[in-house]
Every structure is written in C-alpha cells, then in structure tokens.
C-alpha positions as CSV (number, residue, x, y, z in Angstrom):
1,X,119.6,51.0,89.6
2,X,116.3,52.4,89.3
3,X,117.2,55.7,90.3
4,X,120.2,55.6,87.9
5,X,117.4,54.7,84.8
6,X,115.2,57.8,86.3
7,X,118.2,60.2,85.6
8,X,119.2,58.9,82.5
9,X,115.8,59.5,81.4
10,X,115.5,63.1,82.9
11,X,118.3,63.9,81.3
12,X,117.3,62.6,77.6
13,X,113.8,64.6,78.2
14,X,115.8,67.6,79.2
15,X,118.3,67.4,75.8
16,X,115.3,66.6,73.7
17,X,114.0,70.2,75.0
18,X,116.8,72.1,74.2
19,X,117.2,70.3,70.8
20,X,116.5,72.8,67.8
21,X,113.7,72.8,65.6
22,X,115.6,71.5,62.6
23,X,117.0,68.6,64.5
24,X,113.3,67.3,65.5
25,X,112.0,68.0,61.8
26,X,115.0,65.7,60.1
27,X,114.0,62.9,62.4
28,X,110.3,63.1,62.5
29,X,108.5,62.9,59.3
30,X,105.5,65.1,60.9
31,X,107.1,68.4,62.4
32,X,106.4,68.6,66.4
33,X,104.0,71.4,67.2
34,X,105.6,72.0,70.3
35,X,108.1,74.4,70.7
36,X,110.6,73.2,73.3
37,X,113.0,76.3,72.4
38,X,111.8,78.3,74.9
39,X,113.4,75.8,78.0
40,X,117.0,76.6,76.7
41,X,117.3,79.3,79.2
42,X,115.8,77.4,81.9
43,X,117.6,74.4,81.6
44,X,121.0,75.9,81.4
45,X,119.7,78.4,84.3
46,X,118.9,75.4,86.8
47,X,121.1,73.1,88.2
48,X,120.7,69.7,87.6
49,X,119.1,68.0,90.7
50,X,120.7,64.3,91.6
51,X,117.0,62.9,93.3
52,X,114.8,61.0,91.5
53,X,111.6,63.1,92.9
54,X,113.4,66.4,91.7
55,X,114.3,65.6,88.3
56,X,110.9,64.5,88.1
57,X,109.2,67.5,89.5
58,X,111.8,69.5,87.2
59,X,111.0,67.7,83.9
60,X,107.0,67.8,84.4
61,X,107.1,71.6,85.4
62,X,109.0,72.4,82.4
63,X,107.1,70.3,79.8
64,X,104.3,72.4,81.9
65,X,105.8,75.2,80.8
66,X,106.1,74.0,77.0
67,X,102.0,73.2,77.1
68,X,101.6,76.7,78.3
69,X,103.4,78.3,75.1
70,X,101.6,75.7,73.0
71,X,98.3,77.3,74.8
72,X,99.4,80.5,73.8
73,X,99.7,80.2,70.0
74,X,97.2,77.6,69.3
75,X,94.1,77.6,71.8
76,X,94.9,74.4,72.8
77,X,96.4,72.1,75.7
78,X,97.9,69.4,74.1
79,X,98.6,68.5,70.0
80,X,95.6,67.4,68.3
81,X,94.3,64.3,69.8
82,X,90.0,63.7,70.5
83,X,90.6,63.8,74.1
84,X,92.5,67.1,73.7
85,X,89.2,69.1,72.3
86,X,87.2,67.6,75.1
87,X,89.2,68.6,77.8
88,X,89.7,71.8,76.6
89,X,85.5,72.5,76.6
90,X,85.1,70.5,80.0
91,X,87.7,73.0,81.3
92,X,86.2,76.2,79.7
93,X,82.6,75.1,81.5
94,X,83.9,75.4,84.9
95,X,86.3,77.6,85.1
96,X,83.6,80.5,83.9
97,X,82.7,81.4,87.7
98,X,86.5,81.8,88.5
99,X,87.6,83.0,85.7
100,X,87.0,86.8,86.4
101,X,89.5,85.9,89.8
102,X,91.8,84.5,87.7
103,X,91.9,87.6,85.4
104,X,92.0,90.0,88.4
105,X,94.7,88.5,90.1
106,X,96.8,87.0,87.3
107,X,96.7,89.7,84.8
108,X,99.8,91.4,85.7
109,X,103.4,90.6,86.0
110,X,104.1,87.9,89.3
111,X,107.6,89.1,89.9
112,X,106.6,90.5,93.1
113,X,106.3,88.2,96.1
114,X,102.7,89.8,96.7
115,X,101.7,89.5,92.9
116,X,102.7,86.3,92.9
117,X,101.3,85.3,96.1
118,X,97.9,86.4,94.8
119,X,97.7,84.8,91.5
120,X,98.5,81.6,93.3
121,X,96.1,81.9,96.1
122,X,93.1,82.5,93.3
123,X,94.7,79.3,90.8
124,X,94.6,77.2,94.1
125,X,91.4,78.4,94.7
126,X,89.7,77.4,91.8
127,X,91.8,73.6,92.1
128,X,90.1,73.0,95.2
129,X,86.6,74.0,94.3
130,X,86.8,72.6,90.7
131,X,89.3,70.0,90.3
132,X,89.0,68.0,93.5
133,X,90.3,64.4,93.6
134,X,94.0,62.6,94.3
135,X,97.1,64.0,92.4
136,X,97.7,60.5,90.3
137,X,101.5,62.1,89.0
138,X,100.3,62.4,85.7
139,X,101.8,65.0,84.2
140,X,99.1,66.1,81.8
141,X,96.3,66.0,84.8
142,X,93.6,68.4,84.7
143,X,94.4,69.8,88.1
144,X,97.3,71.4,86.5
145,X,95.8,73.2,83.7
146,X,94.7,76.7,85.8
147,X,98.4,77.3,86.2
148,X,99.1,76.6,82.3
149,X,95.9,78.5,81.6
150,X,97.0,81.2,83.7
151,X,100.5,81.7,82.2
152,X,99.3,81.4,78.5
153,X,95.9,83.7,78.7
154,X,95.3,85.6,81.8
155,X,98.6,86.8,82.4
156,X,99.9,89.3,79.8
157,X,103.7,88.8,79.7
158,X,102.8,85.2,78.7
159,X,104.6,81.9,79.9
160,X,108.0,82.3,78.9
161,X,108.3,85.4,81.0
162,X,110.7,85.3,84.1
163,X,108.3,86.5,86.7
164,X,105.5,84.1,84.8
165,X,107.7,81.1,84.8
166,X,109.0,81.4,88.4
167,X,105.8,81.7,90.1
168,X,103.6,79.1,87.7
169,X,106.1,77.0,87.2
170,X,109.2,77.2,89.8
171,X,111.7,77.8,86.6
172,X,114.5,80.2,86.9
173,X,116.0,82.0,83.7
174,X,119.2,82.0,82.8
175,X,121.4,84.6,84.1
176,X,123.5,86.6,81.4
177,X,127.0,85.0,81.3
178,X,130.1,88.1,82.6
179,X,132.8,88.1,79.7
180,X,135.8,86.5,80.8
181,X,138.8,89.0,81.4
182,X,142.1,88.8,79.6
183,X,145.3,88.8,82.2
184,X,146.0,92.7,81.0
185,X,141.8,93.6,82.4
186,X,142.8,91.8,84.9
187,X,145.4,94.0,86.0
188,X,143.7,96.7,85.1
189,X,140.5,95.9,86.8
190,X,143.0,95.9,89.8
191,X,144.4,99.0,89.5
192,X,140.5,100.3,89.3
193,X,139.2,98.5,92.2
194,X,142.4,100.5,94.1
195,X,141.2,103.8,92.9
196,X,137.4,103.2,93.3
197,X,138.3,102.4,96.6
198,X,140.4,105.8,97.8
199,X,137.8,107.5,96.4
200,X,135.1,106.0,97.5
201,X,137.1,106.3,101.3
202,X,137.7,109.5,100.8
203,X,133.8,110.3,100.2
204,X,133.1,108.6,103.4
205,X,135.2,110.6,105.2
206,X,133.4,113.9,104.1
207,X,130.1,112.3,104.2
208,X,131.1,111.9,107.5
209,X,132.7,115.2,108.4
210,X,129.5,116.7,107.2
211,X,127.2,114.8,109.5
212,X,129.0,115.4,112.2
213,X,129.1,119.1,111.6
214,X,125.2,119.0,111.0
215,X,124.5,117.0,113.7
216,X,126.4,119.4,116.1
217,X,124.3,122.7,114.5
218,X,121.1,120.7,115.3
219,X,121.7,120.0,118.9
220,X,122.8,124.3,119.2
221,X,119.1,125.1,117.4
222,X,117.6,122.7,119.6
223,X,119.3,124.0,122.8
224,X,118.4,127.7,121.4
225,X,114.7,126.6,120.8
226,X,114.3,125.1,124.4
227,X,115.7,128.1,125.6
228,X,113.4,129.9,123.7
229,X,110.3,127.4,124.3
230,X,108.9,128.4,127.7
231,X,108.4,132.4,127.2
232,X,106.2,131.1,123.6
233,X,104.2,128.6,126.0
234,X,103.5,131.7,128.3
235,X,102.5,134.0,125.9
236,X,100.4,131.5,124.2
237,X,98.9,130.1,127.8
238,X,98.2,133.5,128.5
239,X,95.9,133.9,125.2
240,X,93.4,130.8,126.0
241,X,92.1,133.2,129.3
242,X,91.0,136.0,126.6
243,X,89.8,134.1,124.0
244,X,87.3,131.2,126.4
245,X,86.1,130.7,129.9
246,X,88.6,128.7,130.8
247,X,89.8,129.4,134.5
248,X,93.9,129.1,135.2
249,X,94.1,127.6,138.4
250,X,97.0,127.5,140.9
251,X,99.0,124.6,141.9
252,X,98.5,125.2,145.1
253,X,94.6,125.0,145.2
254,X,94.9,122.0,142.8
255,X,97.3,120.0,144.9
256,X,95.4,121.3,148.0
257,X,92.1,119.8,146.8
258,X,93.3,116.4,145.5
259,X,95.2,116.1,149.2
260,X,98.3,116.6,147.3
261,X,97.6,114.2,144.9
262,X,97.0,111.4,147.6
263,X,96.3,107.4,146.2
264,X,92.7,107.9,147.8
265,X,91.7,111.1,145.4
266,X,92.8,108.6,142.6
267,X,90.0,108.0,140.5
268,X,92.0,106.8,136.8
269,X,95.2,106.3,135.4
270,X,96.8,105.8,131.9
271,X,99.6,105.9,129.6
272,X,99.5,109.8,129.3
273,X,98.6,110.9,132.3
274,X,96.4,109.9,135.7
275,X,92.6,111.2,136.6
276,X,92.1,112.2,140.5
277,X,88.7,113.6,141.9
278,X,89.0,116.9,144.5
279,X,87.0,119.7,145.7
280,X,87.7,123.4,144.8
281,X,88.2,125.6,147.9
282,X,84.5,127.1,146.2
283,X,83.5,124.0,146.7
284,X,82.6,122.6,143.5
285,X,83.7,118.5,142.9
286,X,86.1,118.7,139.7
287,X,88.2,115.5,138.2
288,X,91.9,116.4,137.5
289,X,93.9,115.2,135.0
290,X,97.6,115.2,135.3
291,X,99.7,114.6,132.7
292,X,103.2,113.0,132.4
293,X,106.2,113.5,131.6
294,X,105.9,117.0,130.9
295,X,108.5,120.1,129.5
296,X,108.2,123.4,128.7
297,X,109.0,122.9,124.7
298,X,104.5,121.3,124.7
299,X,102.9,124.5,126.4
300,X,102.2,126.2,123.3
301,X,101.0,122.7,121.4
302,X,99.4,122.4,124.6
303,X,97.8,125.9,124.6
304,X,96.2,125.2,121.6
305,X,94.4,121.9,122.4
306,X,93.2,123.2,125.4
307,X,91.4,126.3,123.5
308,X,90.3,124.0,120.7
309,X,88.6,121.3,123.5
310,X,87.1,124.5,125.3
311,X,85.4,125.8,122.5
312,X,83.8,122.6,122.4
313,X,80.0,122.3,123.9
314,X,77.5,119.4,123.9
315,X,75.3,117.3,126.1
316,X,77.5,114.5,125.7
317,X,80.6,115.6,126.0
318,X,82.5,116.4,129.5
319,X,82.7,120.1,129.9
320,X,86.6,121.2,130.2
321,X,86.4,124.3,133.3
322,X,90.1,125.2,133.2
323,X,93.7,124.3,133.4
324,X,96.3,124.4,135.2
325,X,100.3,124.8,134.0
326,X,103.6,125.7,137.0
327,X,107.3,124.1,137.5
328,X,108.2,124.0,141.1
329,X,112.2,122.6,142.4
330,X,109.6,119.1,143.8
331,X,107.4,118.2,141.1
332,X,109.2,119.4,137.5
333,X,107.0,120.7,135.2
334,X,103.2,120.1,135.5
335,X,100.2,120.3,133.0
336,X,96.9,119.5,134.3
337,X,93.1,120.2,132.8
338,X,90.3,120.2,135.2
339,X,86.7,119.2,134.1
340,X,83.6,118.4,136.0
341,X,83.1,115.6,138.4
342,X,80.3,113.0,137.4
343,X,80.1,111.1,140.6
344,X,77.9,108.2,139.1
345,X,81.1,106.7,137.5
346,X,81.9,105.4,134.2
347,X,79.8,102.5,131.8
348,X,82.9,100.3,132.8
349,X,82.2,100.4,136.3
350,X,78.4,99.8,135.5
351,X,79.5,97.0,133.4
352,X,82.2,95.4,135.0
353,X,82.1,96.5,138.7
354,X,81.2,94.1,141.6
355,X,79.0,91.0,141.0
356,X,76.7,92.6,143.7
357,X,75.3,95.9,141.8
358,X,72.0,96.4,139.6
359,X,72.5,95.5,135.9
360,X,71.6,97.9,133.6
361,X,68.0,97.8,131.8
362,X,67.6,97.8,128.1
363,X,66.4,100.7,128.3
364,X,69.1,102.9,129.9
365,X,71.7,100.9,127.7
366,X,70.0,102.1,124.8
367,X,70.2,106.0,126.6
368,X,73.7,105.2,126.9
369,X,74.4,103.9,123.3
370,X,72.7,106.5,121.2
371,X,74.2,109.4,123.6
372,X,78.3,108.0,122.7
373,X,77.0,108.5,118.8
374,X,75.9,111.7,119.1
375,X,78.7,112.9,121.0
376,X,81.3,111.5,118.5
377,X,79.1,112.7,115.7
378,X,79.4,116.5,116.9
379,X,82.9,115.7,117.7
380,X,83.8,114.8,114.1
381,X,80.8,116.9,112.0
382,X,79.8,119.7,114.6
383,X,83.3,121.0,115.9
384,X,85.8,123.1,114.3
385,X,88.1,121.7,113.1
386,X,87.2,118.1,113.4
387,X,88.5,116.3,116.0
388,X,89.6,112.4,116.2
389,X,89.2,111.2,119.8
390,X,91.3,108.5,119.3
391,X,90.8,106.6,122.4
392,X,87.1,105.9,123.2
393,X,86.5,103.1,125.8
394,X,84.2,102.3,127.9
395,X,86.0,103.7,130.7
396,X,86.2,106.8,129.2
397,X,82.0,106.7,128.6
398,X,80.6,109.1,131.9
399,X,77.2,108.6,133.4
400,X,75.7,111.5,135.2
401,X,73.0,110.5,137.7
402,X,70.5,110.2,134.9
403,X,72.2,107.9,132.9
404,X,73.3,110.6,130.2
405,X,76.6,109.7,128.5
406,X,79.4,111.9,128.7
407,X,82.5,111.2,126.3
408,X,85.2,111.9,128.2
409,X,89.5,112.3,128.4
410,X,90.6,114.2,125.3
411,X,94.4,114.3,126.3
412,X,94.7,112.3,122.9
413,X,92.4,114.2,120.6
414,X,93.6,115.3,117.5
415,X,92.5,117.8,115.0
416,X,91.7,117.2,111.6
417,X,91.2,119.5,108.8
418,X,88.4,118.6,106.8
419,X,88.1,115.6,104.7
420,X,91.5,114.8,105.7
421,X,93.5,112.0,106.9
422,X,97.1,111.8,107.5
423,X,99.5,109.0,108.8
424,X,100.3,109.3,112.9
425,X,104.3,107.8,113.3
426,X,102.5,107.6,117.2
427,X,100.0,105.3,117.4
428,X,97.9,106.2,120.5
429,X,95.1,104.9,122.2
430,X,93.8,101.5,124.3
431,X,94.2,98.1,123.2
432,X,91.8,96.0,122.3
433,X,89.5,99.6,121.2
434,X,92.3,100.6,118.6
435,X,91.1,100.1,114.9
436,X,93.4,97.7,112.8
437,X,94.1,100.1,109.9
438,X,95.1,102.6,112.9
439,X,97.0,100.0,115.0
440,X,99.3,98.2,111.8
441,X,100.3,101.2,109.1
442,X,99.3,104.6,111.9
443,X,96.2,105.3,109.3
444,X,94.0,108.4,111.1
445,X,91.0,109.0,110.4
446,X,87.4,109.4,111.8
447,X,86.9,105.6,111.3
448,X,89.0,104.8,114.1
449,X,86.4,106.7,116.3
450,X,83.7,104.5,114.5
451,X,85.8,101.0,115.2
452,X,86.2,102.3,119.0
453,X,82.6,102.8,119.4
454,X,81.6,99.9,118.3
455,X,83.8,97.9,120.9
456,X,82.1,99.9,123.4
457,X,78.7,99.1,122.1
458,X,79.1,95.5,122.1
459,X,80.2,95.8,125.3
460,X,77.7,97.5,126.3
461,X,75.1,94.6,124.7
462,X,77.1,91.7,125.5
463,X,78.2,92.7,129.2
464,X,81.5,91.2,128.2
465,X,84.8,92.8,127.7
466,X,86.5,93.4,124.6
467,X,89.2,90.8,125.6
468,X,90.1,88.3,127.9
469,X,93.4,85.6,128.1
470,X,92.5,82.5,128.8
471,X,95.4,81.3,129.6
472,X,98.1,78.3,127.0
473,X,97.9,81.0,124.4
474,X,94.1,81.4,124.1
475,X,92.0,84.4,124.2
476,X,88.6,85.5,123.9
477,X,88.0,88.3,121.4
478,X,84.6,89.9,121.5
479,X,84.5,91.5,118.2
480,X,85.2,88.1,116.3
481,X,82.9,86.5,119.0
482,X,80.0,89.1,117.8
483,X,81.1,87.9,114.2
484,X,80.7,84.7,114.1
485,X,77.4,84.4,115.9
486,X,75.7,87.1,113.7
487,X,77.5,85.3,110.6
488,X,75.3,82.2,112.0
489,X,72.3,83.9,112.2
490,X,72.5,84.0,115.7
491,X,72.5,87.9,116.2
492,X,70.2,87.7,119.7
493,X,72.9,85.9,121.5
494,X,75.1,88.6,121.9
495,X,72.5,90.1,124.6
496,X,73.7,89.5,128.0
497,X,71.2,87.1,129.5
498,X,68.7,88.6,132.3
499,X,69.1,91.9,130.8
500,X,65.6,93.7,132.3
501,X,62.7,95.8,130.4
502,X,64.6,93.8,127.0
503,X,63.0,96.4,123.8
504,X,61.5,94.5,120.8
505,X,63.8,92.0,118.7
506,X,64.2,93.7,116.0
507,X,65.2,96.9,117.7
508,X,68.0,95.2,119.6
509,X,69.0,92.7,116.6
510,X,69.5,96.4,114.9
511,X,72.0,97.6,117.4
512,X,74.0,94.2,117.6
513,X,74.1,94.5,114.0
514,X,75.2,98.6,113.9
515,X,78.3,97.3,116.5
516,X,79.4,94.2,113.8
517,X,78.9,96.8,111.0
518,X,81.2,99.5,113.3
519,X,84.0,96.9,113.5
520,X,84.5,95.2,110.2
521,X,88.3,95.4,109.5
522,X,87.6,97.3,106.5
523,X,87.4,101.1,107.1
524,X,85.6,101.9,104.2
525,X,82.8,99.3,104.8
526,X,81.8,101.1,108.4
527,X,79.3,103.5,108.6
528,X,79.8,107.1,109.7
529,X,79.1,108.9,112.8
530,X,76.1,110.8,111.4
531,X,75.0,107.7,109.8
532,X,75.0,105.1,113.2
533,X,72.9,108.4,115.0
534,X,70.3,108.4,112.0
535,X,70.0,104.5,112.6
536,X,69.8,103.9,116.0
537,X,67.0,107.6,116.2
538,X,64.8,106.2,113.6
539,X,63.7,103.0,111.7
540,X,66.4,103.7,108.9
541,X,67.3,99.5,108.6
542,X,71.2,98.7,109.0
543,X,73.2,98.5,105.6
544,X,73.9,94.8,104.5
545,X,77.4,93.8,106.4
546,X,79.6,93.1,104.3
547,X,81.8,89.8,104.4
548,X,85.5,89.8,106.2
549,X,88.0,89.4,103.4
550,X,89.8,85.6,103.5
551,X,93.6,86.3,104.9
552,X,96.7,86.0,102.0
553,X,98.1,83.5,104.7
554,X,94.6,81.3,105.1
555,X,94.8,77.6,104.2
556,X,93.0,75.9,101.3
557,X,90.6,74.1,104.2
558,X,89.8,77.8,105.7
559,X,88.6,78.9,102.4
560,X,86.6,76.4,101.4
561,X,85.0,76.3,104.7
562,X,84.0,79.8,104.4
563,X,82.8,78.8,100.8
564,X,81.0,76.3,102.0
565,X,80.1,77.9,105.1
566,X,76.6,79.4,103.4
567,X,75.8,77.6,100.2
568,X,77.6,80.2,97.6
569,X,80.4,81.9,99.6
570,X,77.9,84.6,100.8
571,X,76.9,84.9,104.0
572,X,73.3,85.5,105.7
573,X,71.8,86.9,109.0
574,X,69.2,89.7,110.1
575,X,70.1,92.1,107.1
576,X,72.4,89.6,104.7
577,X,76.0,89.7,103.8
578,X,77.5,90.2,100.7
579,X,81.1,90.0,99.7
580,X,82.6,93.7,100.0
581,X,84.7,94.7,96.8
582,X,85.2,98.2,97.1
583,X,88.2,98.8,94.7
584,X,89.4,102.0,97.4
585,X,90.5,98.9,100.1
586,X,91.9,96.0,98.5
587,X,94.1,96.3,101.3
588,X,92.6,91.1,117.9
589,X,92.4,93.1,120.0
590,X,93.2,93.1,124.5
591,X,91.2,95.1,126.7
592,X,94.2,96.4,128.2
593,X,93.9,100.1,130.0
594,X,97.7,100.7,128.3
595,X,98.2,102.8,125.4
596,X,99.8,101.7,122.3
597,X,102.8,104.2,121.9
C-alpha cells in the first residue's frame, strides 16, 4: 500500500513538471519561478521505473535538474526564502579553494566518458572535503549543490544540455521520434532495402576481388625484396670495414673460441639474443653476443647500427671491437657483435650474487652511480645522432677491476634525430626497468633512459631489486617503496644497512632523492641526463619532487588520505614536494631479465 501511495506521488510530481507555464499561472495566484519545462524531454525520454527507491531517485534528480536552471537565470538555489540567501553565501565561502578544480574539469561538455569521469571525480572531491556528514534524503541538502552548481555555472553548455544532464544528473533526453510509414513507404522502403542490398553485395565482392589481387602483388614484392635483400646486406657489411676499426671476424674463430658456443662460455642471455665469454686465437678475452632469430632481409639495418655503435667512444661505455655475420647448412643465419671482456662482472652480480662476497662501500657505489650518468649523458647529448638505450639494468652496468662502470648491450639501441620522439609499435626492453609512458602507449624518448637509470640507482642504494613476488598476489615494488618512505621524510632508509665508509647525510639523502626524482611517472617532471651528472659532480641541490598524480580510478578514502596525508595536500621531505601541474602531461614494475616485445 505504501509503495502504491509512493508511485502515485511520483507520478503527480512528474505531471506537475511537464505541466506548461500557463497551466501553473491559472492556478497559482503568484507565478512559479521555476521552470519545469525543461524536464519534458527527460521525462518522456525515461522509462517510468516501478520501485519505490527509483522513482524516488528519478523525481529528486530531476527537480535537481530544475534548481540547476533556476541557478542559471537567477543566481540562486532555491525561490526566495531567508534560508535560501544564507546557503547560497555559506556555499560561495567554501567552495573558493575548489572552485578553480571545478572550473578546470567542468568547463567543457561531459559527453565523453573521460570528460565526464573528470568533472565528477573533482565535484566528489570537493563533497568529501567540504560537505562531510550522513546523506539525510533530503532532496534540497547541501551536499548536492556542487553538481547543481556545476551544471548551471562552471559548465558552459548549461544544465539542460544532454551531456550536462546525463553525467550531473543521470537524465537521458529524449530521442527524436522516426515518422511512421504509410503501407505504400512501406513497400517501397522494401523494394529499397532489396536494391541497397545487391549493391551493397556486389561492392563487397570487388572490395574483395581487389584485396585479394593486392594481397597477392605484395607477397611477389616481398619474395622479389628477400631475394634481393642479402647482396644489399653485403654490400652494406662490406662498407662498416672502410668507414671504422671494426674487425669482421670468421665464424670459425668465433665458434672456436666460445668452444662452439658451449653452456660453460655462457656468461648472459635475453630476449634478443645470448652473451658468451671466449678467447681470440690472438689471445685477447672478448664477450660475444649472438643474436636470434636472424635473416638476411636485417644485414643492412643491421650494418648501420653496428657503424653508428662503433663510432661511439667513452670511458663508460663498452667498446664494440668487431662483428661477425655468415649462414652455414647447421646454424641458419648468424649475427654476432664482439666487445671486450670485463672479467669483474656486472653491478648485478656485485649486488645480488652470493650472500658470502664483500658489499660494496659508499664510496665505490657512488664511482659506480655517477659513471652510468655520464655514460647515458654522452649517449644521448655527445653521440651522433642520439641514441636511446632502451634497456639499461643493472645487469647490463660493467665493472672493470677498478670499479669504473661500463654501460653495456646496445642490441636495442635506437637512434634518434634531434629533439625528437616518435611512437615504437615494439616496445623493448626489461621489466621492471621499462618507463610507464614507454611500457602503456610505446612513447620513446630519452626519458625512458632516465626512468631506467634510476631503477638501477636505487638499486644500487637500497641493495634491493626492483621487484620481487611475494607470493597470494603480492609484490614488492622498489620504486613505490623508495616513494613512500621519502614522501614520509624518511629518505635515509632506503640505504642498505651496514653499507661501509657511508659519505655525509646530505650527500647520500641527495642521491636517494635524484633516483625518486628519475622515476616519477611523469616524464616531463624527471630531470635530464646532463642535469642528474651536474647534480651528483657538484653541490647543485635536487629540484623539489613533484607529487604523483591521484589515479582517475582512486577511491574517495585514497584521496582524502593523500589530502590529509601532510596537512594541505602537499607533501614534504629533504627538498619538499609540490603538486606537479605542468599543462604538457595532464596525461609496477618486475625485475624480470625478459623483454617486453
């Protein structure tokens, strides 16, 4: 019985809306100020619900909707009334701070999901911080007036808008009604539909015929090009010899020195291709890389990497001493470079090897650190063109016998013209090192390097790795681990404990806090190559770190924890945090030694 009364009621409210203006002034002596017009199209758009709760919910978002329009032409929430005026100014006071978010977010139209999604996330944003309390079910409660103040000022469509109404208010408009057809369109709609549809067939067929025929002329070229593709890959092999130092070696003296390829010689292995150690028959200790899956179409891509990499020259980067290219009946088609053997092993093995070997001192991981920036640095600043490493780990960080680092593996490099950045469809590289911008949408640029290096560095602080499964779903991340205990002001405790001859606070603080800076999600707010080498040489202090943005897809209780987190949103540690608005990016990682492609 009572749900029968709430219907009846629903329904009246509903009529009374879609009653003209004329109607209301003939029966009132005072004429309404509200204009209820603007619900015809949503109430004959919306299905009547047969639920009490939703023909509630329906009838309070709609008269929602009505305030809304009556905010928009007369300043004002509700008709005249002394608690009207004083709501109004109570709101006005404390939604100043927000309402620059509001305006940001809402001031455009919220028919996109994303749009939408936005303006929503800052209305709820400033209901939790400003309107706290229990939703009581009145309909004209404060905590609804960001969405009506939303819809009638900061968006510019105004209420009655589709997009507006949908996402403020959950109203759909009404669709515009087809003409009914007389029996005669009928039959003659028929007879169309017929037509439309042999021709439409018939286009299908010849879209068809034509792919086919294209389709078939492709795989010719491409049978003429790989034809074609091994005598270019000779002739350009053949030009790296004149132009560098580079030595071609034989397949013979390279499978004689790595005891043809034996599982003892091997030293590494990857995604692209596996590392084994070997002596030259003039004696000289080289590592070998041999890459897979090979064919003859990649010598000449090949041919020019392998010039590019040898024209490369610096302290901290492995030297390249030849190559090596052949197809025998055995092995297919081999590519191998050959580079110099540093016997002391990588900073993974000096990190992570057995329990029983030395630790390293502070001050040979500092030796370590500020050699890996200068390499990259000359990699992306000193070479020509610039070249992106793309997969810097700290496996692929060499130490010769006096603890000088050598950057090496460039089987993934790529070259980039200057002040350029393209889109890779191939996302290479090592999880857990791999930058997010590079990892979700294939982004390239130098940042990625900087993201990578920063992994390494913590690493190389921390002594931990940059990810390990614990097991039911959990993990241990070391970046957000860095985070959060340099967010609490807790910036020393990402030192590995016992480390020996440990450098001044402040010094070490600096690098912990150059690694957080090198990993923030947002490309734009890491530093550059050049800039992490002038810090970490000289008493240049680290920029203020700016805050991680809040997720689209965090919950009301995550944001006001990080709001609450530090006082005023901001966040504080060694060098402060601020919130990081640059307008150019409005936009966890496994340890893994597999690449992402």
């Amino acid at each position: 019985m009572r749900r029968r009364k709430l219907q009846q009621i629903s329904f009246s409210l509903l009529i009374f809306f879609v009653l003209p203006g004329s109607t209301l002034s003939q029966t009132n002596s005072t004429e309404c100020p509200l204009d209820f017009s603007v619900l015809r199209n949503f109430v004959s758009a919306s299905t009547v619900p047969t639920n009490t709760s939703s023909l509630c919910a329906f009838s309070v978002q709609a008269l929602h909707l009505v305030l809304a329009q009556y905010l928009l032409t007369s300043s004002r929430f509700l008709p005249p009334a002394p608690s009207a005026s004083s709501c109004w100014s109570h709101f006005q006071s404390f939604l100043s701070p927000a309402r620059d978010d509001m305006a940001a977010n809402c001031n455009q139209s919220l028919a996109a999901v994303p749009s939408c999604t936005a303006c929503t996330t800052s209305l709820n944003r400033v209901k939790a911080a400003y309107l706290p309390g229990p939703a009581v079910g009145n309909v004209t409660k404060c905590a609804d007036y960001p969405f009506i103040y939303a819809a009638a000022v900061s968006n510019p469509s105004g209420p009655s808008a589709p997009g507006t109404a949908f996402c403020l208010f959950f109203l759909d408009s009404a669709p515009s009604a087809p003409p009914s057809p007389s029996p005669s369109a009928g039959s003659r709609n028929w007879i169309y539909g017929v037509v439309v549809g042999c021709v439409a067939l018939l286009l299908l067929a010849a879209v068809a015929a034509w792919l086919f025929s294209r389709r078939r002329g492709r795989r010719r070229r491409r049978r003429r090009k790989d034809a074609e593709a091994p005598s270019a890959g000779s002739r350009a092999l053949e030009s790296i010899g004149a132009s560098t130092t580079l030595v071609k070696y034989a397949f013979d003296d390279i499978k004689a020195a790595t005891g043809n390829f034996s599982r003892d010689r091997l030293v590494g292995r990857g995604g692209y291709g596996n590392v084994y150690c070997g002596v030259l028959p003039d004696g000289s200790a080289v590592a070998i890389k041999r890459f897979k899956n090979c064919s003859a179409a990649g010598d000449a891509s090949f041919a020019h990497e392998v010039e590019v990499i040898a024209s490369v020259r610096h302290v901290n980067l492995l030297a390249l001493r030849g190559y090596c290219i052949a197809t025998t009946p055995m092995e297919g088609h081999q590519r191998m470079i050959v580079c110099d053997l540093v016997e002391n092993g990588s900073l993974h093995d000096h990190l992570f090897g057995s329990p029983g070997e030395s630790r390293l001192s502070w001050p040979l991981r500092q030796k370590i650190a500020v050699g890996m920036a200068r390499g990259l640095a000359y990699l992306h600043y000193g070479a020509q063109p610039a070249i992106i490493h793309r997969d810097i780990k700290s496996s692929n960080i060499l130490v010769d016998e006096n603890f000088e680092a050598k950057l090496a593996d460039f089987g993934l490099a790529k070259f980039a013209p200057e002040g350029m950045s393209h889109m890779s469809t191939r996302v290479a590289g090592t999880l857990g090192y791999v930058a997010p911008e590079y990892a979700l949408y294939g982004q390239l640029t130098e940042k990625i390097d900087v993201y990578s290096f920063g992994v390494v560095l913590l690493e190389l602080l921390s002594g931990r790795k940059a990810f390990v499964s614990l097991g039911e779903g959990q993990s241990f991340v070391l970046t957000d681990w860095a985070w959060s205990l340099v967010r609490q002001g807790r910036t020393f405790e990402v030192i590995q404990e016992g480390m020996e001859d440990m450098g001044p606070r402040e010094v070490v603080e600096k690098y912990v806090l150059v690694a957080v800076l090198s990993t923030h999600p947002q490309l734009h707010a890491r530093p550059t190559m050049d800039q992490i080498v002038k810090i970490l040489e000289t008493d240049l202090s680290v920029p203020t770190i700016p805050d991680r943005p809040i997720p689209i897809v965090a919950s009301m209780e995550d944001i006001e924890r990080s709001m609450s987190s530090s006082g005023s949103g901001g966040l504080t540690s060694f060098s402060g945090y601020q919130p990081f608005t640059n307008g150019a990016d409005r936009v966890s990682s496994h340890s893994s030694e597999e690449p992402l492609s």
